[in-house]
C-alpha positions as semicolon CSV with decimal commas, in nm:
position;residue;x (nm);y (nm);z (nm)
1;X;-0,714;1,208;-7,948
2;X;-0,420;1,123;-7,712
3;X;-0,373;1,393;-7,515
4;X;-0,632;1,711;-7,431
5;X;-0,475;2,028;-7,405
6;X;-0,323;2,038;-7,035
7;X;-0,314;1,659;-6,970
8;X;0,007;1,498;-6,822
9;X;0,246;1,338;-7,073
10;X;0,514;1,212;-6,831
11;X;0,583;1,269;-6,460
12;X;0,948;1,116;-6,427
13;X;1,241;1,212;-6,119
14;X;1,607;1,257;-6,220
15;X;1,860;0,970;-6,329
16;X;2,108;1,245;-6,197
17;X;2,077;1,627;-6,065
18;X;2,254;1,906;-5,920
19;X;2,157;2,190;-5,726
20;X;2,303;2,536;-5,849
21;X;2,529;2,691;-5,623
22;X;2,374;3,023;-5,643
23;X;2,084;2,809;-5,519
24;X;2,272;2,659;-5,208
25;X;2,182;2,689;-4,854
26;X;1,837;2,773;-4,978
27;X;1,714;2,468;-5,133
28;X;1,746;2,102;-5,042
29;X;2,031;1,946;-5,228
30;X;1,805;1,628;-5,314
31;X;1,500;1,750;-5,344
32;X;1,568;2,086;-5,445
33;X;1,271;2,216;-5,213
34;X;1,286;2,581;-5,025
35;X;1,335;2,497;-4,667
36;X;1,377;2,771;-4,432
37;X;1,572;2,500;-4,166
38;X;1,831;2,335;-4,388
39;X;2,046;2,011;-4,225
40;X;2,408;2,063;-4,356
41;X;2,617;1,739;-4,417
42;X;2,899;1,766;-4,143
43;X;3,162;1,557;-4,345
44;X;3,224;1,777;-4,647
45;X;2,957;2,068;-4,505
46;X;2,887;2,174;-4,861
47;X;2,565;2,012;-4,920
48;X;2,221;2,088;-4,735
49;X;1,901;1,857;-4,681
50;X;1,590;1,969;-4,622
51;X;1,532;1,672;-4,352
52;X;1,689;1,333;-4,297
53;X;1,535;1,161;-4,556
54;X;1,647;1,315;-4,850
55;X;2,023;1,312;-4,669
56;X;1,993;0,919;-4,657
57;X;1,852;0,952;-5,059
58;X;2,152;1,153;-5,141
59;X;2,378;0,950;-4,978
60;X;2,363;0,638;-5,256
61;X;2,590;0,903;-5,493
62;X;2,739;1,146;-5,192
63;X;2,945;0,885;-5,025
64;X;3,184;0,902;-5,302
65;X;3,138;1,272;-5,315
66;X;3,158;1,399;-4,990
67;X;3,538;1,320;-4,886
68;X;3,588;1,459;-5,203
69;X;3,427;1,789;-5,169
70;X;3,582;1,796;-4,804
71;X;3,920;1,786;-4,975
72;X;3,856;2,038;-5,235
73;X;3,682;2,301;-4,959
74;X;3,649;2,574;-4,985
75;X;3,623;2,539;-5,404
76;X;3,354;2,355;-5,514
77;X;3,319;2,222;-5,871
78;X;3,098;2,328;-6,114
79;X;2,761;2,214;-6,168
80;X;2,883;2,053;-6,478
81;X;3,141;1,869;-6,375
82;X;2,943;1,746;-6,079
83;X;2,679;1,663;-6,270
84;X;2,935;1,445;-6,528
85;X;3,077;1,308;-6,187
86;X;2,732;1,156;-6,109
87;X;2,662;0,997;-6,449
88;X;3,031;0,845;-6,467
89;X;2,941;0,692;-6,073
90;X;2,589;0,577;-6,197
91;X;2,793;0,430;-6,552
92;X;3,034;0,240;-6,311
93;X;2,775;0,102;-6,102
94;X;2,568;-0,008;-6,398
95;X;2,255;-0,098;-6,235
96;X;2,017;-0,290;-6,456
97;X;1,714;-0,087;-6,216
98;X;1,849;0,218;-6,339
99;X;1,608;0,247;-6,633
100;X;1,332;0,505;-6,737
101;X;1,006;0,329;-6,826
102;X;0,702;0,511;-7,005
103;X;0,433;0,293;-7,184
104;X;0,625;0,004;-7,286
105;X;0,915;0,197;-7,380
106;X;1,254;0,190;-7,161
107;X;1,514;0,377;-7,156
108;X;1,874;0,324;-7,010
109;X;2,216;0,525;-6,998
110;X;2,362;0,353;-7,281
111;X;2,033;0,485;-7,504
112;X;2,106;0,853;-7,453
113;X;2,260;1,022;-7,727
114;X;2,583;1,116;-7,686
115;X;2,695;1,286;-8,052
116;X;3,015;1,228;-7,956
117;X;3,159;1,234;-8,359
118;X;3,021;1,568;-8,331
119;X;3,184;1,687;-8,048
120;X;3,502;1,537;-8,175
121;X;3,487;1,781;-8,419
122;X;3,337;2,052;-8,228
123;X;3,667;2,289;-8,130
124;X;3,442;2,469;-7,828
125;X;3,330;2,176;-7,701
126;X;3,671;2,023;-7,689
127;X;3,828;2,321;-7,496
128;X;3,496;2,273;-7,292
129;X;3,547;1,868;-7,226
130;X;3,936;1,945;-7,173
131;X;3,857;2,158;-6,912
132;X;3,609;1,963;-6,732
133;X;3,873;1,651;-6,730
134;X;4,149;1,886;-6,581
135;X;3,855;1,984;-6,315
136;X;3,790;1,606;-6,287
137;X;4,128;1,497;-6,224
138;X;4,195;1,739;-5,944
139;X;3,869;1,713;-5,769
140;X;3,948;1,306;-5,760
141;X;4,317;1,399;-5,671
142;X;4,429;1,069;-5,569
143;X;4,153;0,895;-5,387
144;X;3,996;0,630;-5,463
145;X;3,782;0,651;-5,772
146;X;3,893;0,556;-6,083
147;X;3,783;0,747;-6,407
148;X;3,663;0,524;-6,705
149;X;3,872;0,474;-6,997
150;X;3,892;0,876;-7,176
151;X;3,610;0,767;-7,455
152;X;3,408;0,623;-7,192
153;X;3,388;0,991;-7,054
154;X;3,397;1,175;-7,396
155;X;3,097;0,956;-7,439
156;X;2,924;1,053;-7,101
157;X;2,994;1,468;-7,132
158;X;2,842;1,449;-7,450
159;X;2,496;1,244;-7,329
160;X;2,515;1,499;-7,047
161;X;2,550;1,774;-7,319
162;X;2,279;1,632;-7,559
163;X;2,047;1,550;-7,265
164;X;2,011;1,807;-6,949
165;X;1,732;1,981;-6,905
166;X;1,764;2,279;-6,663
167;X;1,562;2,227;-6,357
168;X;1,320;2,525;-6,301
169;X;1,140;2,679;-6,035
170;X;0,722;2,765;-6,089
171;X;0,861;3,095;-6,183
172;X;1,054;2,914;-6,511
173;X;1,370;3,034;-6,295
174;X;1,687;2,834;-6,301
175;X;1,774;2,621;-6,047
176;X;1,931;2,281;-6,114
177;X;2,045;2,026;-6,383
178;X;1,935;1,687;-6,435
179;X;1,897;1,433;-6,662
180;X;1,558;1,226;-6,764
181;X;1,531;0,881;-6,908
182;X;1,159;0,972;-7,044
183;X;1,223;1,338;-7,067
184;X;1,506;1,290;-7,293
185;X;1,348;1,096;-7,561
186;X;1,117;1,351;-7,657
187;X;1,236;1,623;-7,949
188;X;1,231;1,957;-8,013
189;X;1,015;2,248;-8,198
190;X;1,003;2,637;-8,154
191;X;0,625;2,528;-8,144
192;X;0,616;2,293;-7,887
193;X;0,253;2,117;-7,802
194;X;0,408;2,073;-7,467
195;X;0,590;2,191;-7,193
196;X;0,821;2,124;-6,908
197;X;0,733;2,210;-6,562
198;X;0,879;2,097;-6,217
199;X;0,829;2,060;-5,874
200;X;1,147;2,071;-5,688
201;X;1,366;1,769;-5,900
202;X;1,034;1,590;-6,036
203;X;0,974;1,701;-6,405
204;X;0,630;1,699;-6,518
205;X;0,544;1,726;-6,900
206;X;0,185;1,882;-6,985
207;X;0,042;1,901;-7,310
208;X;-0,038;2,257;-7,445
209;X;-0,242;2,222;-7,712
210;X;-0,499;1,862;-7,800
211;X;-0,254;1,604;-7,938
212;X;-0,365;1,345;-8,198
213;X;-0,233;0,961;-8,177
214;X;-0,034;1,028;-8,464
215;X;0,141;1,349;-8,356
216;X;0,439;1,373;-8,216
217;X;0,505;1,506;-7,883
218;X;0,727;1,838;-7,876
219;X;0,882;1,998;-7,596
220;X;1,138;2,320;-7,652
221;X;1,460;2,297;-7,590
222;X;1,568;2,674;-7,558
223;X;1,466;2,983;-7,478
224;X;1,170;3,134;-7,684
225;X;1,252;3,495;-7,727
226;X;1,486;3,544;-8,011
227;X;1,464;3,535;-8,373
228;X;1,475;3,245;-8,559
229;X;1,838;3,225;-8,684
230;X;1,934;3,280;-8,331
231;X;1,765;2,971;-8,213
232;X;1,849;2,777;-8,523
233;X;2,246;2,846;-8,436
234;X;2,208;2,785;-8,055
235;X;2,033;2,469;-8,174
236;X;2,333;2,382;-8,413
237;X;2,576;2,437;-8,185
238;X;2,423;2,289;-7,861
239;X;2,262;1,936;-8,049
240;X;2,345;1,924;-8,371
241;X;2,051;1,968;-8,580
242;X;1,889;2,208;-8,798
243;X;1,492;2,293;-8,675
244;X;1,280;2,387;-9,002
245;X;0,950;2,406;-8,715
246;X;0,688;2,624;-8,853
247;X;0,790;2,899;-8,621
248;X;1,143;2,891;-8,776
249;X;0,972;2,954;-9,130
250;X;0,743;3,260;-8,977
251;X;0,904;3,541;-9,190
252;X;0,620;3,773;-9,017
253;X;0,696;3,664;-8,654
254;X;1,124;3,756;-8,748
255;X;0,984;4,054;-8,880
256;X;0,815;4,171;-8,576
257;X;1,095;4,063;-8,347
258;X;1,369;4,245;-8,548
259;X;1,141;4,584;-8,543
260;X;1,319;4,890;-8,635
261;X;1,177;5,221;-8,533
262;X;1,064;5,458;-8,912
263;X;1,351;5,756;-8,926
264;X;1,022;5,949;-9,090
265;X;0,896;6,252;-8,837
266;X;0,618;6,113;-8,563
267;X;0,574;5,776;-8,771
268;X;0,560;5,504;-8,503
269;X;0,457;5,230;-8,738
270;X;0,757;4,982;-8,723
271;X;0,980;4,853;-8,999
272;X;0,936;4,489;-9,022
273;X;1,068;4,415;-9,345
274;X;1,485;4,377;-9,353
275;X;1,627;4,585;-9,612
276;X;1,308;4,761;-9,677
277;X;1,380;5,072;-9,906
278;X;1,091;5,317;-9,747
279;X;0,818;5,348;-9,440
280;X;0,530;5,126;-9,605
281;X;0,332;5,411;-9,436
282;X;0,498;5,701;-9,463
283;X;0,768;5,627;-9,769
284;X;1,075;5,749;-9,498
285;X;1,357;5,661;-9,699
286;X;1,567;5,385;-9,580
287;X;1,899;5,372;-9,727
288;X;2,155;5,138;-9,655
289;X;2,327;5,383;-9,437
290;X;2,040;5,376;-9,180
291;X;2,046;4,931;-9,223
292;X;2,425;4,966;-9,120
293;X;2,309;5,178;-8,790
294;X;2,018;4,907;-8,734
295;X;2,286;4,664;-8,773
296;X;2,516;4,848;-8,474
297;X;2,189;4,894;-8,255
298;X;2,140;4,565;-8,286
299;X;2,468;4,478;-8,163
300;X;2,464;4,698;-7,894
301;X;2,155;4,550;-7,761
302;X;2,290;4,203;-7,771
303;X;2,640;4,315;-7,551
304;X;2,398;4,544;-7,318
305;X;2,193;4,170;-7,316
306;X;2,472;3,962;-7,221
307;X;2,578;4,273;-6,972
308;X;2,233;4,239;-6,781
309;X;2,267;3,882;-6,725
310;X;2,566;3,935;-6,542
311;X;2,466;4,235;-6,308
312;X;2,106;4,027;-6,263
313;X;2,327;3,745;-6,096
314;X;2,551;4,002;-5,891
315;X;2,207;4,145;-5,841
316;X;2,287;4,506;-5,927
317;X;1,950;4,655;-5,948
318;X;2,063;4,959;-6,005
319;X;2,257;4,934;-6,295
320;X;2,002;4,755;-6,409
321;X;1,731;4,955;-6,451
322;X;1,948;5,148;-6,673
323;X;1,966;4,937;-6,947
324;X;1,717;4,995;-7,185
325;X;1,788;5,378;-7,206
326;X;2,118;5,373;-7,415
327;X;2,049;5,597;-7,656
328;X;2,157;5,382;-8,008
329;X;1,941;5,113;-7,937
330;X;1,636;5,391;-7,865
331;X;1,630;5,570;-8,147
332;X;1,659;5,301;-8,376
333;X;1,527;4,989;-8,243
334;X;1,155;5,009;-8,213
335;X;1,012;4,915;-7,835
336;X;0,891;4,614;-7,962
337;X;1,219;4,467;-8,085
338;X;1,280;4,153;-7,920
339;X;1,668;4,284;-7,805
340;X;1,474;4,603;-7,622
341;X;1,217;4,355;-7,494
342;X;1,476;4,159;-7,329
343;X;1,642;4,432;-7,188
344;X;1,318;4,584;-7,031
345;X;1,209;4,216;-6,895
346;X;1,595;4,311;-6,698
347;X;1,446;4,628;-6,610
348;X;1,173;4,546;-6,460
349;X;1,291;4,316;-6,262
350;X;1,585;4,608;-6,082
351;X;1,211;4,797;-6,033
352;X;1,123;4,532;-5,891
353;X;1,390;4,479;-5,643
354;X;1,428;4,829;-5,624
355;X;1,056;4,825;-5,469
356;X;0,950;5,097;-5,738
357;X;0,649;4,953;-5,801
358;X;0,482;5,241;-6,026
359;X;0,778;5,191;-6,308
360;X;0,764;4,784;-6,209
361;X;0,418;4,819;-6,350
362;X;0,451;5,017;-6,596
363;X;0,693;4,820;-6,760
364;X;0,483;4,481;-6,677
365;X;0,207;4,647;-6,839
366;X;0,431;4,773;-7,217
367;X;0,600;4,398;-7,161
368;X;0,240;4,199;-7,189
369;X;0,151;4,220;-7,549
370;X;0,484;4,152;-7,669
371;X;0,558;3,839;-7,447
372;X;0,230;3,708;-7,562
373;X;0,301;3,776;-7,893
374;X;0,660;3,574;-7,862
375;X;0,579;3,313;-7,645
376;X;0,399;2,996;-7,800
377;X;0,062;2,917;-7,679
378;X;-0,014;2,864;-7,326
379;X;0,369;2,890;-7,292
380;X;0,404;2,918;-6,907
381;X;0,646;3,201;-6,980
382;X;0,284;3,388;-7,045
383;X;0,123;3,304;-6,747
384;X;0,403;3,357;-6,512
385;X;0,428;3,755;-6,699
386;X;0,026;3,778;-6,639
387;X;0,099;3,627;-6,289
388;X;0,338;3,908;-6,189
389;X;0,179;4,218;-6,341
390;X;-0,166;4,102;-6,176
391;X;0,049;4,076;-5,835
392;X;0,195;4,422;-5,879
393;X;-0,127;4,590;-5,972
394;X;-0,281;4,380;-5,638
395;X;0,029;4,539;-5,452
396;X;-0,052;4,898;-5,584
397;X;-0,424;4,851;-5,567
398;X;-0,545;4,880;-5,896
399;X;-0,772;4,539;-5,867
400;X;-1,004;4,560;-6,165
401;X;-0,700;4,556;-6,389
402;X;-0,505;4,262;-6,139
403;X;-0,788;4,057;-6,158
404;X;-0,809;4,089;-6,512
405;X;-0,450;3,957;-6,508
406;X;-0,463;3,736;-6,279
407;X;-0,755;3,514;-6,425
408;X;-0,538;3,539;-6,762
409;X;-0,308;3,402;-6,589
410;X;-0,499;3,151;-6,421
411;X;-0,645;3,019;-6,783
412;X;-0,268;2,924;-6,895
413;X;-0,118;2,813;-6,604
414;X;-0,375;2,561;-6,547
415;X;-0,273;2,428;-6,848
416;X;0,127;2,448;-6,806
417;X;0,123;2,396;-6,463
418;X;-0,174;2,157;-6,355
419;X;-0,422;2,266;-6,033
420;X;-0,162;2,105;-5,795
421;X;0,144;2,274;-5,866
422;X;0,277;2,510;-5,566
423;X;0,232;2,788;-5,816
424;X;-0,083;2,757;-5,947
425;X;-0,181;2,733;-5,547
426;X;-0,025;3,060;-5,514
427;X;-0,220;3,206;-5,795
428;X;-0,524;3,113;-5,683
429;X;-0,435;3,286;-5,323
430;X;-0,412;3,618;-5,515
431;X;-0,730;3,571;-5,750
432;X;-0,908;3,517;-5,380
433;X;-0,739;3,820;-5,198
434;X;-0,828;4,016;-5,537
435;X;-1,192;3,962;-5,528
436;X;-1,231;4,003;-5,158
437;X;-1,055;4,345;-5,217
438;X;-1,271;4,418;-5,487
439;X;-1,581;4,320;-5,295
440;X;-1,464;4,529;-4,977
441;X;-1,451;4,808;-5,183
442;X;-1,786;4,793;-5,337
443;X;-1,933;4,725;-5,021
444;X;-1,776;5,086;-4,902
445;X;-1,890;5,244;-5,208
C-alpha cells in the first residue's frame, strides 16, 4: 500500500499566488494568513503584510508591481490578470531554481500544460485572453516591462487556465489563486482518493481513502454538488477533457440529485427516474406536460443559484434567506434536489448572519443527509457541514446532538485536514467545551 487513508501526498508552496481582493486588508498578501495588525506597503499602498518578513518575500515579484499598482490606484487589476502578470515575470526571469520536485520527479514552467490549440479555438476564452491583454497593456502603460512575444502569453494564460487551483480557507472558502508545480501534475475524478487542503498559501494533499502502488492519485478539480453532465461540461469547457469517473456513470446518484417531487396527493416518495411515466409508488401519472414544468423549475433554480452567489458576495442576508421559497421550484422540485440543496446551503448561511440560529439549525440539520450523500468520502466539504451544525447546536445548547456532530466531524476532518491544521485545532476546542457542558450539566442533574 502507498498511501493509508489520511496520509500526506504532497505538501508544496505556490510557484505564483494572489490574494482575492474581497480578501484584502484581512489577510497577508504573501502568506495569506488572518492578521488582525496588517503592515500596508507605502509605495503603491494596495498590498498588506502580515509582518516584515513576508513584505521582504513578496518583494522578489512586487518590485515590478508596486509602481505599477501606484499608477493604476485607485483600480486594481483582477486577480487573473495579476496572477498572469506573475507567471509572465517568473517566465522572463527563467530561473533554473524555479522547479517543483516530488520523489524524483520535477517539474518546471515550461511542463505545465498550456492547451493552447484549444483555446485557439475556444471563442470564450479568446474574448477572455483579449480582455486580459487590453487589462495588461494598460496596467504596464508605458513603464518599463516588456510583454513577451503574444504566443509567449497565449501560452502562459492558458497554463494559468489549465493549472490554478483556488486557494481555500479550513472552511473550503475561497480565498486566493495559485499555481503548483507538484499540485498540478496530479488529475482529476468526481471520485477523488484525495483532497486539497491549505494553510494560508501552502497546499497540502491528503489521501482519502488507502491507495495501492499502482493507483493513481486523484484530486477533484470542481465543485462536487451537481449532476454529472454539469460537471462533465464545466470540465469540457474549463480543461478540455471528457471524465467517464465512476461517479459520472452513477445513473442512481443523477437520479437522486435531479429529484422531482410525485404530483400524486401526500406521496413524498421522489421521482428519480427522468421521463418516468408514473409514481413507482403511487402510479401518479407523469405526462410530459408535468417533465416540461420540471424542466422550467429546474431552470429557475439554476438563475435563483447564480442570483444567490451574487447577493452572498454583496452579503445581502436578507434576500437571501428568501431563496429557496419561490414557489415553482417548491412544488415541483423535491427538497432533496441538488438545485434546492444549493439554494438552502445560501439560506442558511443569511440565518446565519442574520443570527437566527433556530432556522440556521434547522436547515443545518435537513442539509446533513443530503451533503453526505453528494459529497465523496471523507470529502472535507462533509466535515466542515458536521463542523457547523455541531457549533450551532453548541451555540443553542442542544449538546447531546452537537457532540454527536462534532465527533462526526472530527472522524473526517482528521482525515482531510490532518491533527495540525488550524481547523481541526478549532474542532477539537468545541468537542472539549461540548463535553465539559455536557458534564456540568449532569453534575447539576
Amino acid at each position: 500500500m502507498l498511501y493509508h487513508k489520511g496520509s500526506v501526498v504532497l505538501t508544496e508552496d505556490p510557484f505564483v499566488h494572489v490574494l482575492m481582493q474581497s480578501e484584502r486588508e484581512q489577510r497577508c498578501d504573501e502568506c495569506l494568513e488572518m492578521c488582525d495588525k496588517l503592515l500596508r506597503c507605502t509605495a503603491c499602498k494596495m498590498l498588506y503584510y502580515c509582518g516584515t518578513k513576508c513584505q521582504k518575500k513578496n518583494w522578489k515579484l512586487h518590485k515590478e508591481e508596486c509602481p505599477l499598482l501606484k499608477n493604476c490606484a485607485p483600480k486594481v487589476p483582477t486577480d487573473s490578470v495579476r496572477l498572469l502578470f506573475k507567471l509572465i515575470q517568473k517566465f522572463k526571469i527563467n530561473n533554473p531554481k524555479d522547479v517543483g520536485i516530488n520523489g524524483n520527479t520535477e517539474t518546471r514552467l515550461k511542463d505545465l500544460m498550456s492547451h493552447a490549440s484549444e483555446i485557439k479555438e475556444d471563442v470564450k476564452r479568446n474574448e477572455e485572453f483579449a480582455k486580459i491583454c487590453y487589462t495588461l497593456s494598460k496596467f504596464i502603460d508605458g513603464k518599463k516591462f516588456e510583454l513577451p512575444p503574444l504566443a509567449d502569453v497565449l501560452d502562459l494564460f492558458g497554463k494559468m487556465c489549465i493549472n490554478s487551483f483556488t486557494i481555500c480557507d479550513g472552511e473550503m472558502q475561497a480565498i486566493g489563486v495559485g499555481i503548483y508545480m507538484n499540485g498540478s501534475r496530479l488529475n482529476h475524478s468526481c471520485l477523488p482518493n484525495a483532497v486539497a487542503v491549505f494553510s494560508g498559501k501552502q497546499l497540502t494533499v491528503r489521501s482519502t481513502t488507502d491507495i495501492d502502488a499502482d493507483e493513481e492519485i486523484l484530486i477533484s478539480y470542481i465543485e462536487q454538488l451537481g449532476p454529472s453532465a454539469e460537471r462533465q461540461r464545466y470540465l469540457k469547457s474549463s480543461y478540455y477533457f471528457d471524465c467517464t469517473c465512476p461517479r459520472c456513470r452513477d445513473k442512481d446518484l443523477d437520479g437522486k440529485m435531479l429529484a422531482c417531487k410525485c404530483p400524486g396527493l401526500n406521496c413524498e416518495v421522489p421521482i428519480t427516474t427522468q421521463g418516468a411515466l408514473s409514481c413507482p409508488a403511487c402510479n401518479a401519472d407523469l405526462s410530459a406536460t408535468y417533465w416540461d414544468e420540471q424542466e422550467q423549475a429546474a431552470l429557475k433554480a439554476k438563475q435563483l443559484i447564480a442570483k444567490s452567489e451574487r447577493l452572498r458576495k454583496q452579503r445581502d442576508w436578507d434576500s437571501l434567506i428568501n431563496f429557496d421559497n419561490d414557489p415553482l421550484v417548491r412544488r415541483l422540485l423535491h427538497e432533496t434536489n441538488v438545485y434546492r440543496v444549493t439554494l438552502q446551503m445560501s439560506a442558511m448561511d443569511g440565518y446565519i448572519n442574520l443570527e437566527q440560529w433556530d432556522k440556521a439549525v434547522e436547515s443545518a440539520r435537513f442539509l446533513a443527509q443530503p451533503v453526505m450523500s453528494y459529497y465523496p468520502p471523507n470529502s472535507p466539504m462533509i466535515g466542515v457541514h458536521l463542523m457547523k451544525l455541531g457549533k450551532l447546536e453548541l451555540y443553542i445548547k442542544q449538546n447531546k446532538s452537537a457532540l454527536q456532530h462534532l465527533q462526526q466531524a472530527e472522524t473526517i476532518l482528521k482525515v482531510s485536514h490532518g491533527v495540525n491544521h488550524t481547523l481541526y485545532k478549532d474542532l477539537t476546542s468545541l468537542l472539549d467545551q461540548c463535553m465539559e457542558e455536557l458534564r456540568v450539566t449532569l453534575d447539576q442533574s
